[in-house]
PyMOL Python script that loads the backbone (N, CA, C, O; Angstrom):
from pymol import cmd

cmd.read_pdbstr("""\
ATOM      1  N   UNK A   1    -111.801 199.820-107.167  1.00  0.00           N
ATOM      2  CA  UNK A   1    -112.315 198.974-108.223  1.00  0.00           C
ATOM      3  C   UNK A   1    -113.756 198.545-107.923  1.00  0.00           C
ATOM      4  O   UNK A   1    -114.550 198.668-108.855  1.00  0.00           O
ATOM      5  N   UNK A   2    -114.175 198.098-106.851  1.00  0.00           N
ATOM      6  CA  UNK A   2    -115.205 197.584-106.326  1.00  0.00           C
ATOM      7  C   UNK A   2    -116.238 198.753-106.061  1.00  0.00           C
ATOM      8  O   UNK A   2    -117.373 198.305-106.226  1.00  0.00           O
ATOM      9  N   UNK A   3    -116.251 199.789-105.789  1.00  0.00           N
ATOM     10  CA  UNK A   3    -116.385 201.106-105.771  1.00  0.00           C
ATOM     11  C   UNK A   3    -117.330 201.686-107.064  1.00  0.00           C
ATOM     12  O   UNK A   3    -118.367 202.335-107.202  1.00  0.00           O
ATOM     13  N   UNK A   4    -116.507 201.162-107.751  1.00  0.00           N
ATOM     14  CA  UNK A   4    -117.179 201.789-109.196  1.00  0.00           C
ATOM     15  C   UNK A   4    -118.386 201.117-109.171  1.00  0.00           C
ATOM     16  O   UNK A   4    -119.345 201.813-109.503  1.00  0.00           O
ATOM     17  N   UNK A   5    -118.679 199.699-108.805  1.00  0.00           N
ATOM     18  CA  UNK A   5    -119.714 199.527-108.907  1.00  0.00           C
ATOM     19  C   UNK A   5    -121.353 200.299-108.406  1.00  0.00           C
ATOM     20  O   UNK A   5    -122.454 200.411-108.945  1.00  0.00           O
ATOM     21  N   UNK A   6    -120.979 200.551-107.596  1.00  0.00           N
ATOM     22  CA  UNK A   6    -121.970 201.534-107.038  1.00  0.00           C
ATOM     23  C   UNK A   6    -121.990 203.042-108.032  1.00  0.00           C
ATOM     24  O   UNK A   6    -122.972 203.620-108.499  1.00  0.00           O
ATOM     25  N   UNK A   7    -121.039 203.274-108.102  1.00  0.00           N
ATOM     26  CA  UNK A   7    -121.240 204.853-109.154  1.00  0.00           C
ATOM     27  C   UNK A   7    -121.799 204.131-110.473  1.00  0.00           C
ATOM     28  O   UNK A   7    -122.775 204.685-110.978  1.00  0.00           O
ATOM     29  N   UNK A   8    -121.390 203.146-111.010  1.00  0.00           N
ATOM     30  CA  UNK A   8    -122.108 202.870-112.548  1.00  0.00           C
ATOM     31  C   UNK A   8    -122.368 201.525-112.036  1.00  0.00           C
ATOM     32  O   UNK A   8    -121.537 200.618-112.084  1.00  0.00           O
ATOM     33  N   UNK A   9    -123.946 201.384-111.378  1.00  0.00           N
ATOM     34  CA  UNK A   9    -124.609 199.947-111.638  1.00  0.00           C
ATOM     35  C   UNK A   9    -124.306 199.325-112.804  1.00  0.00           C
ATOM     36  O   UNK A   9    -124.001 199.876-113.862  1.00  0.00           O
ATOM     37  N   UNK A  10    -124.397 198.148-112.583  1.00  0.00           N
ATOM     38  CA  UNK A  10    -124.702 197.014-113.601  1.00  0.00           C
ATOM     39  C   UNK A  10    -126.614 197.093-114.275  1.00  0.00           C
ATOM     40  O   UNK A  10    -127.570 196.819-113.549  1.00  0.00           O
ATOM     41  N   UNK A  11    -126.711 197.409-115.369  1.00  0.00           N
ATOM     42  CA  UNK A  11    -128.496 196.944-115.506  1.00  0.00           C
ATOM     43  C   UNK A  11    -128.714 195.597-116.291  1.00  0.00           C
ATOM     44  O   UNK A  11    -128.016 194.951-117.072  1.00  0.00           O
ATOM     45  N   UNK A  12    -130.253 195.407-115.639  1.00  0.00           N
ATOM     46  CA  UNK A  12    -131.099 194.306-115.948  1.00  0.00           C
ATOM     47  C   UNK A  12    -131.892 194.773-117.411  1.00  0.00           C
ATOM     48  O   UNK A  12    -133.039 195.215-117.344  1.00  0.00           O
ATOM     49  N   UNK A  13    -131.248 194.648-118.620  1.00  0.00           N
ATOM     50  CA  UNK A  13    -132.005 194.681-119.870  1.00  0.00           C
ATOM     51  C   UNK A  13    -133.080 193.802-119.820  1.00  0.00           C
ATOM     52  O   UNK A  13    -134.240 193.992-120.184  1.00  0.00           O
ATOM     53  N   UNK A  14    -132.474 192.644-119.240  1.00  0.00           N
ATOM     54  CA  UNK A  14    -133.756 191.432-119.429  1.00  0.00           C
ATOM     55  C   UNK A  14    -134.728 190.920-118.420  1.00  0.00           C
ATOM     56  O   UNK A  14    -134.285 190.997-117.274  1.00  0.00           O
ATOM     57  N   UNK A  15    -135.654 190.534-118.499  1.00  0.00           N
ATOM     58  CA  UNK A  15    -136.631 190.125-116.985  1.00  0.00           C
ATOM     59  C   UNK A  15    -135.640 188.476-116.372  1.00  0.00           C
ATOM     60  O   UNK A  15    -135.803 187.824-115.341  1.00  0.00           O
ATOM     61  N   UNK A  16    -134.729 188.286-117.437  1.00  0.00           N
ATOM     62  CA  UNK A  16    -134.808 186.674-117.273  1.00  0.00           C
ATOM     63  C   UNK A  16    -133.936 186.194-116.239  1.00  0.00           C
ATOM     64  O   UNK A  16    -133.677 185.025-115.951  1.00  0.00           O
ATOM     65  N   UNK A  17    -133.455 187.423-115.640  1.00  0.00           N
ATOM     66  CA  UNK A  17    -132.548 187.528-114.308  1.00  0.00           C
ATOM     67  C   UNK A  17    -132.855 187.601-113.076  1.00  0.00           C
ATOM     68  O   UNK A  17    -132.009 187.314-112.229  1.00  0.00           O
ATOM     69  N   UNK A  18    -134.469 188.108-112.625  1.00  0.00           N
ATOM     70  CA  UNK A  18    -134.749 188.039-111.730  1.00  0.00           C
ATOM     71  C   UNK A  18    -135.518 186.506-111.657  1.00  0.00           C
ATOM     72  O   UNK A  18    -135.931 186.122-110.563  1.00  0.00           O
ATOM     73  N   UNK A  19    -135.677 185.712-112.785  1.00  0.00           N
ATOM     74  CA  UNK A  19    -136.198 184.407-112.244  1.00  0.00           C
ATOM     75  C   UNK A  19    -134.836 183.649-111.522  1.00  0.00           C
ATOM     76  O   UNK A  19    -134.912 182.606-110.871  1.00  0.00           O
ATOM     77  N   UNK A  20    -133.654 184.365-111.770  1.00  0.00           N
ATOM     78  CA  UNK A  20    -132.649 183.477-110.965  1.00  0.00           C
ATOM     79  C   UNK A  20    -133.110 183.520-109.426  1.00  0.00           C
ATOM     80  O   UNK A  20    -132.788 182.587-108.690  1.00  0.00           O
ATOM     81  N   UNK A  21    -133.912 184.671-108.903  1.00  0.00           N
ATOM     82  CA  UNK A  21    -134.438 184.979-107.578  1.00  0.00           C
ATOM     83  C   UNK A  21    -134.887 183.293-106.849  1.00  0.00           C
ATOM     84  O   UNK A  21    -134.446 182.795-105.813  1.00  0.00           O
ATOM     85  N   UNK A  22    -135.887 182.721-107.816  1.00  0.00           N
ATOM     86  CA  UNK A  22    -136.743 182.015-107.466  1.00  0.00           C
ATOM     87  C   UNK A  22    -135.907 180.560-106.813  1.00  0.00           C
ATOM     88  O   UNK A  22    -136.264 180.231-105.682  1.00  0.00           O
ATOM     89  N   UNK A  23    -134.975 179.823-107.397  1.00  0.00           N
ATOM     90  CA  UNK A  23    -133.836 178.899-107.021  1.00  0.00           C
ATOM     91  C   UNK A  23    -133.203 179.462-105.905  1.00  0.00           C
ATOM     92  O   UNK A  23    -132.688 178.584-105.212  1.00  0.00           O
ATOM     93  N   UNK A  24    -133.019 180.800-105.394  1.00  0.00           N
ATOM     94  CA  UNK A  24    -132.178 181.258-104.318  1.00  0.00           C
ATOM     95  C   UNK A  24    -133.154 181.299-103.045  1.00  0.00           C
ATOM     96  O   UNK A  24    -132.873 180.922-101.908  1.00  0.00           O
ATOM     97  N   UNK A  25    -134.384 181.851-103.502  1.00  0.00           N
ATOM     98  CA  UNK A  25    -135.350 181.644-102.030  1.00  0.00           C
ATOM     99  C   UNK A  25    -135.574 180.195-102.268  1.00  0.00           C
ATOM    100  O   UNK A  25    -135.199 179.680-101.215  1.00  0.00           O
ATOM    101  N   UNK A  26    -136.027 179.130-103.161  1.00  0.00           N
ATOM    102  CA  UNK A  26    -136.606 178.117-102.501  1.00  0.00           C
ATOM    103  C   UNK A  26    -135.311 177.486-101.812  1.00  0.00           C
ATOM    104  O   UNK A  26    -135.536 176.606-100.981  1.00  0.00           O
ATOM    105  N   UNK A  27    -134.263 177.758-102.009  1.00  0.00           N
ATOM    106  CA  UNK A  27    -132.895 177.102-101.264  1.00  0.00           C
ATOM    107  C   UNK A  27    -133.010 177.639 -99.494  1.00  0.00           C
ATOM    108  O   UNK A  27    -133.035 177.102 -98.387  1.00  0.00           O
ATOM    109  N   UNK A  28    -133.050 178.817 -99.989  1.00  0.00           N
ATOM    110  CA  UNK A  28    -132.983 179.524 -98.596  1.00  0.00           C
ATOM    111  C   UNK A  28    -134.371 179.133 -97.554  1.00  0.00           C
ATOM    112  O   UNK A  28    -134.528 179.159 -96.333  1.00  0.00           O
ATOM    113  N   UNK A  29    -135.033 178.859 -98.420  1.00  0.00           N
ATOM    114  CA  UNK A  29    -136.363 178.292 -97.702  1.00  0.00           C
ATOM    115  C   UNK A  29    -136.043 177.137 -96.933  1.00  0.00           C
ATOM    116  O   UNK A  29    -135.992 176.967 -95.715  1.00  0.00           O
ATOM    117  N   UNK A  30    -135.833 176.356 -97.926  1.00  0.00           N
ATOM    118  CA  UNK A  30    -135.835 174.939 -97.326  1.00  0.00           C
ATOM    119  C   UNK A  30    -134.224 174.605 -96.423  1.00  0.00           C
ATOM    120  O   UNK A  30    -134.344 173.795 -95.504  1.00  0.00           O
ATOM    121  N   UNK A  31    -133.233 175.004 -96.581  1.00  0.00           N
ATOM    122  CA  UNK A  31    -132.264 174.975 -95.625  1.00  0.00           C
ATOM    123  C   UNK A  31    -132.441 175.368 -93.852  1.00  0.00           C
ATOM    124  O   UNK A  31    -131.853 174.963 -92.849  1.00  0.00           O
ATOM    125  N   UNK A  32    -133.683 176.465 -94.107  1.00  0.00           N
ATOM    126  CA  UNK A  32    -133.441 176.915 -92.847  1.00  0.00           C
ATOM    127  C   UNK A  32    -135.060 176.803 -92.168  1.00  0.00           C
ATOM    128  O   UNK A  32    -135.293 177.126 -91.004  1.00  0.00           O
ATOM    129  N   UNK A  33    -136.297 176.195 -93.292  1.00  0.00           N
ATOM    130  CA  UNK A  33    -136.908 174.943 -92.471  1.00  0.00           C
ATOM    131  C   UNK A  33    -136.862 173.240 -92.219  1.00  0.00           C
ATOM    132  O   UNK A  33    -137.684 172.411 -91.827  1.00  0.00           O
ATOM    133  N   UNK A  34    -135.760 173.207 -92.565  1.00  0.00           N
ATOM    134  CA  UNK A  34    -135.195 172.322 -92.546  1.00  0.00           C
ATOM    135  C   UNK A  34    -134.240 172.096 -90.960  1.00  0.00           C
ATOM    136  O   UNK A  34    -134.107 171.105 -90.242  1.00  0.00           O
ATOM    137  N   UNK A  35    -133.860 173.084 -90.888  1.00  0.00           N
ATOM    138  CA  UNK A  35    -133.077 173.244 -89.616  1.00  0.00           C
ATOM    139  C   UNK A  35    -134.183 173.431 -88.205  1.00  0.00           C
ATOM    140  O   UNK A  35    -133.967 173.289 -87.001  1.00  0.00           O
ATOM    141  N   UNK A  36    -135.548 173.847 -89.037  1.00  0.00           N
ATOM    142  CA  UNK A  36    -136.440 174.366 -87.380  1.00  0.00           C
ATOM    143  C   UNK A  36    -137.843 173.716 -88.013  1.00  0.00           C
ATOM    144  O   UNK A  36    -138.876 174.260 -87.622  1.00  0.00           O
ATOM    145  N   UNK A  37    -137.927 173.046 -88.580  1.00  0.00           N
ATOM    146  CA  UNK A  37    -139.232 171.833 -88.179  1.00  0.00           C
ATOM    147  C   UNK A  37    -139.396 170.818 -87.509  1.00  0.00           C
ATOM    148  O   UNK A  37    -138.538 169.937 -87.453  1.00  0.00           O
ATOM    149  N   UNK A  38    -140.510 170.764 -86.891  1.00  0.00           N
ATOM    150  CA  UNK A  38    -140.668 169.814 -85.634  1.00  0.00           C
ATOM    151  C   UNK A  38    -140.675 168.570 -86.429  1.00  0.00           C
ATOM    152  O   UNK A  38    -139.803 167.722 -86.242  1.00  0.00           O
ATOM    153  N   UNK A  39    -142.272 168.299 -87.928  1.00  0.00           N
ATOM    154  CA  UNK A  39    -142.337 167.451 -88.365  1.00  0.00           C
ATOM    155  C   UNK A  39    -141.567 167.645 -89.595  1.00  0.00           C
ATOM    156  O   UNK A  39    -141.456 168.733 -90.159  1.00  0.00           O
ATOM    157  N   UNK A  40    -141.047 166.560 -89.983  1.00  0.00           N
ATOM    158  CA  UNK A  40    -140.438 166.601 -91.706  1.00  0.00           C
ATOM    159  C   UNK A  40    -141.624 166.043 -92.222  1.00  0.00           C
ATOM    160  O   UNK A  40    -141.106 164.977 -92.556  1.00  0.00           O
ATOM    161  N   UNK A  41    -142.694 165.925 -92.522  1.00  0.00           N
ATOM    162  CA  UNK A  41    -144.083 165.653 -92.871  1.00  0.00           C
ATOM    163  C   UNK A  41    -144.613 167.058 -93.560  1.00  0.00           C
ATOM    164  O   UNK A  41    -145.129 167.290 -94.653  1.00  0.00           O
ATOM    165  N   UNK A  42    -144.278 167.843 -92.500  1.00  0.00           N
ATOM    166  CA  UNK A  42    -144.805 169.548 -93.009  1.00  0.00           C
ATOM    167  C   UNK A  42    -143.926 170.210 -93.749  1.00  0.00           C
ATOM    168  O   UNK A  42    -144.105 171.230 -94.414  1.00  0.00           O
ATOM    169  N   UNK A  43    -143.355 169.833 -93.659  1.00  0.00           N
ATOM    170  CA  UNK A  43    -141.664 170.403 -94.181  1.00  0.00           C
ATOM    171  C   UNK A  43    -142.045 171.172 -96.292  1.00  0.00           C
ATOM    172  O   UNK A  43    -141.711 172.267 -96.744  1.00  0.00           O
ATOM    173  N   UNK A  44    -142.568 170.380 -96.787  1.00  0.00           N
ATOM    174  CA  UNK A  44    -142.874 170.976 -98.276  1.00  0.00           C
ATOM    175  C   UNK A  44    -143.920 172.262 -97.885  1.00  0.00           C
ATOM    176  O   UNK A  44    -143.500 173.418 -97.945  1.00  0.00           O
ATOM    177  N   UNK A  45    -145.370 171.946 -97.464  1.00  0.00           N
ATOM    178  CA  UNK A  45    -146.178 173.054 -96.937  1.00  0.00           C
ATOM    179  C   UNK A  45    -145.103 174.629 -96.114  1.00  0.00           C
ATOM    180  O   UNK A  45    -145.252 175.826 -96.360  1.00  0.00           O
ATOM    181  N   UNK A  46    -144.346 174.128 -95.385  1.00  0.00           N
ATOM    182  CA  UNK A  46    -143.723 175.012 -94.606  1.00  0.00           C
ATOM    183  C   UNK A  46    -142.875 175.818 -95.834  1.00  0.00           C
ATOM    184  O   UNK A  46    -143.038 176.962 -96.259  1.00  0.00           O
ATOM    185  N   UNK A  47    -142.042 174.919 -96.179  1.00  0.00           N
ATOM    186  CA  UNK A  47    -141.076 175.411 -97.354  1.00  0.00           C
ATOM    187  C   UNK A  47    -141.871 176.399 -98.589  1.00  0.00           C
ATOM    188  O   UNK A  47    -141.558 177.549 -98.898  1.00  0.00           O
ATOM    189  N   UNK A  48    -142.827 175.679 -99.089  1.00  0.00           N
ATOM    190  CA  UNK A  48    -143.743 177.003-100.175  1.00  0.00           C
ATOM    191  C   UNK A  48    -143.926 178.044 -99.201  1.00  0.00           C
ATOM    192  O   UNK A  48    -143.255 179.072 -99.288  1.00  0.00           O
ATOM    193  N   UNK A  49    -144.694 177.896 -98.361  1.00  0.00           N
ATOM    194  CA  UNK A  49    -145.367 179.056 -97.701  1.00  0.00           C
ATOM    195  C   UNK A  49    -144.285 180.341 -97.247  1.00  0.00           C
ATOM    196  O   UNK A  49    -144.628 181.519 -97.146  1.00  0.00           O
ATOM    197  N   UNK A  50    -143.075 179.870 -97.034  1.00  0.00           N
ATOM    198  CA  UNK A  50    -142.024 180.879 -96.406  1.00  0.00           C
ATOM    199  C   UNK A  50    -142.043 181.246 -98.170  1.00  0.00           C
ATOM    200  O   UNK A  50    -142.435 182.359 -98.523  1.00  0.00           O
ATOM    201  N   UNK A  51    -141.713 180.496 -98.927  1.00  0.00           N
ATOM    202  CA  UNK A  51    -141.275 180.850-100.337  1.00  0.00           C
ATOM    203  C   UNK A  51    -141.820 182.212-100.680  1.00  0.00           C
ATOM    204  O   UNK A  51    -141.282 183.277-100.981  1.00  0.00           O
ATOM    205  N   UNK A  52    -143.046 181.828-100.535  1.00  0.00           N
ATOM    206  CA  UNK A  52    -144.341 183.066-100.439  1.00  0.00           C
ATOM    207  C   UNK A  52    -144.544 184.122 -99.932  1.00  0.00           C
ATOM    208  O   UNK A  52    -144.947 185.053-100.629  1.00  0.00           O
ATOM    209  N   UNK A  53    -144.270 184.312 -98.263  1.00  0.00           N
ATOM    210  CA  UNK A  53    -143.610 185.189 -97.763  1.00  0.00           C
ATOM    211  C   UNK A  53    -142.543 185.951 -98.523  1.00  0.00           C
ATOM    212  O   UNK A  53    -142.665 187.090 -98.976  1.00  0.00           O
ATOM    213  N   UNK A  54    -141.090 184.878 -98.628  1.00  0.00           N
ATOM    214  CA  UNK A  54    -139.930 186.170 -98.901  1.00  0.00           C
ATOM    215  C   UNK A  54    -140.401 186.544-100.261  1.00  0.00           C
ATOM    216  O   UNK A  54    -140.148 187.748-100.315  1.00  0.00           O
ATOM    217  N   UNK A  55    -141.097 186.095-101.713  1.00  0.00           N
ATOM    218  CA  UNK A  55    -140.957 186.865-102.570  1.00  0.00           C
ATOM    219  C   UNK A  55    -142.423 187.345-102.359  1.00  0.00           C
ATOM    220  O   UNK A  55    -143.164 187.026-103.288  1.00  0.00           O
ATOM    221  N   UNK A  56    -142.987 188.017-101.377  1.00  0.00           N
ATOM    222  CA  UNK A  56    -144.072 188.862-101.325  1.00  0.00           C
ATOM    223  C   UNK A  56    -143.461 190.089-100.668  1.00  0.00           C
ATOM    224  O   UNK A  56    -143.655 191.259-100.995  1.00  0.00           O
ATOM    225  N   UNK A  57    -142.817 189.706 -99.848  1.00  0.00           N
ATOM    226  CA  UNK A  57    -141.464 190.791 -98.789  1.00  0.00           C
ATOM    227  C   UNK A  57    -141.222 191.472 -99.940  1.00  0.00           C
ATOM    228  O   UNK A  57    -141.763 192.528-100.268  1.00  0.00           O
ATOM    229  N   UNK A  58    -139.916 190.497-100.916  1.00  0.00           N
ATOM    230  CA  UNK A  58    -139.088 191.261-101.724  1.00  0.00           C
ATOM    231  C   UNK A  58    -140.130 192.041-103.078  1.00  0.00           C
ATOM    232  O   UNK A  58    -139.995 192.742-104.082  1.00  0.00           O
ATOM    233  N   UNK A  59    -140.534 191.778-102.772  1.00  0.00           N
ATOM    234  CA  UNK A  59    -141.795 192.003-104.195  1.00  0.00           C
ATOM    235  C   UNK A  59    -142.575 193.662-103.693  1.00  0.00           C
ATOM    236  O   UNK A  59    -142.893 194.443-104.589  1.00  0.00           O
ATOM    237  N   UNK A  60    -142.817 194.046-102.152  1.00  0.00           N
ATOM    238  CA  UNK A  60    -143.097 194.977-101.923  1.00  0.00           C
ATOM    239  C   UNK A  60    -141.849 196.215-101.320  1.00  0.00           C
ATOM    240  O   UNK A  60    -141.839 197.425-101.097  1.00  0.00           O
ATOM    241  N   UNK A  61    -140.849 195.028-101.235  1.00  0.00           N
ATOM    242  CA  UNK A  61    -139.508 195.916-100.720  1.00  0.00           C
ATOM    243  C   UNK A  61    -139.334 196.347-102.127  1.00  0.00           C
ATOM    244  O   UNK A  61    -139.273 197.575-102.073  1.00  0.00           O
ATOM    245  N   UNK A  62    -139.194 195.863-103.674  1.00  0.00           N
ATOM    246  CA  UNK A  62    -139.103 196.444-104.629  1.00  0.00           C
ATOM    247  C   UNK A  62    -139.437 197.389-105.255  1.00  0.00           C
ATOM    248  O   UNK A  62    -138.844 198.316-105.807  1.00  0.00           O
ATOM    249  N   UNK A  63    -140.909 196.956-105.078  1.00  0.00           N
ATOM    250  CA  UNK A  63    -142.065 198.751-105.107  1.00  0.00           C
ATOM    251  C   UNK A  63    -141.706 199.703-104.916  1.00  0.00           C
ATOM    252  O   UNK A  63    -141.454 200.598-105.722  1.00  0.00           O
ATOM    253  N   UNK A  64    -141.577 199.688-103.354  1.00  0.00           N
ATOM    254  CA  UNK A  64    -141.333 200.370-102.522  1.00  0.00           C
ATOM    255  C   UNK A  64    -139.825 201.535-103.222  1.00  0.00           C
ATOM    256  O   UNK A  64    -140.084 202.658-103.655  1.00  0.00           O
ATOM    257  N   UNK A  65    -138.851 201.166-103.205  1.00  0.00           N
ATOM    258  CA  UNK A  65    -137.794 201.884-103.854  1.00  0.00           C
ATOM    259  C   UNK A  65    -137.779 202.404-105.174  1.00  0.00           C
ATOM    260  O   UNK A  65    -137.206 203.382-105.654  1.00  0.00           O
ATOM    261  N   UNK A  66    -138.772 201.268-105.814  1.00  0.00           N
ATOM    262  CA  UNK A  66    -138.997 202.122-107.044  1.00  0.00           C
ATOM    263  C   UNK A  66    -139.911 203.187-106.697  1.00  0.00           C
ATOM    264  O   UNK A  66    -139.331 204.224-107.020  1.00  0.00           O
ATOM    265  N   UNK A  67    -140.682 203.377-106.362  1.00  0.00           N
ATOM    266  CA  UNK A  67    -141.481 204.878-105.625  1.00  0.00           C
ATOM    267  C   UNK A  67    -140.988 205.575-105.304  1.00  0.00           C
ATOM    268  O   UNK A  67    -141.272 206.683-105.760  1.00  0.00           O
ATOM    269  N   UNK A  68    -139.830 205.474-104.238  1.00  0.00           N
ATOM    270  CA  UNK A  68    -138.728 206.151-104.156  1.00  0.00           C
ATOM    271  C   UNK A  68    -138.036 206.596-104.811  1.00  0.00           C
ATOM    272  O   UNK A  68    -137.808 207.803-104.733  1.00  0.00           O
ATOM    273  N   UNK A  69    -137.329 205.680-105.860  1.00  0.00           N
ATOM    274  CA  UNK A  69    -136.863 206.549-107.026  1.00  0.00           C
ATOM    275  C   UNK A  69    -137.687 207.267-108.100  1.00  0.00           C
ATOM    276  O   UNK A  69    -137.363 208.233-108.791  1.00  0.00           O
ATOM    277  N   UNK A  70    -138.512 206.761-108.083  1.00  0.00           N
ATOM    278  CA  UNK A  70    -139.279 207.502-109.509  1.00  0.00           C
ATOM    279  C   UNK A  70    -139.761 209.099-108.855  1.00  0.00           C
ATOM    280  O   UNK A  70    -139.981 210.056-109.598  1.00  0.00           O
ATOM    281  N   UNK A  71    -139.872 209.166-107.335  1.00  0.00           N
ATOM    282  CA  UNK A  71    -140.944 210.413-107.008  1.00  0.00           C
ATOM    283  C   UNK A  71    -140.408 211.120-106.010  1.00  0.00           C
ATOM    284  O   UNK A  71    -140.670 212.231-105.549  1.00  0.00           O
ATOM    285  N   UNK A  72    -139.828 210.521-105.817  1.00  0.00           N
ATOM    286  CA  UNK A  72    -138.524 211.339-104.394  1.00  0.00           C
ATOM    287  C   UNK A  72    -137.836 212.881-105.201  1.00  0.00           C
ATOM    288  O   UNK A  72    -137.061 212.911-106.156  1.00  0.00           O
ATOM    289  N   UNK A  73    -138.344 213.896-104.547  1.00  0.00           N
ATOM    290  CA  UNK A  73    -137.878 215.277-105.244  1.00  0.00           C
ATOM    291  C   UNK A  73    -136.324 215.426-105.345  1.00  0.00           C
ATOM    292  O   UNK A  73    -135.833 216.433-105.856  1.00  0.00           O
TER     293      UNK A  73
END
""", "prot")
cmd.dss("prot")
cmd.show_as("cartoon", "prot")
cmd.util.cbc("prot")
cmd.orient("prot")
């Protein structure tokens, strides 16, 4: 059952699904500088800036596969 998913993805008709992205990194951000900051003073600065990081990561990890798929023989 679970299986099938992989043979027939689910698609994204709409863009309005990947803004769910944005609530999941700033969570993930701040939980886990939250757990390893020295000051809680820096703690917002720290928190955007990782924010920034992972959707620059995921943003070129995305590319990236789409290149792959579009040109891969």
């Amino acid at each position: 059952m679970i299986a099938m998913l992989f043979y027939n993805p689910m698609e994204l008709h709409s863009g309005w699904m990947l803004w769910l992205l944005l609530p999941l990194l700033v969570g993930v951000a701040v939980v886990y500088k939250t757990v390893r900051a020295q000051e809680i003073r820096r703690l917002p600065l720290e928190t955007l800036v990782l924010v920034g990081y992972m959707l620059g990561g995921l943003t070129a990890l995305g590319a990236a596969l789409w290149l792959v798929q579009q040109y891969w023989p």
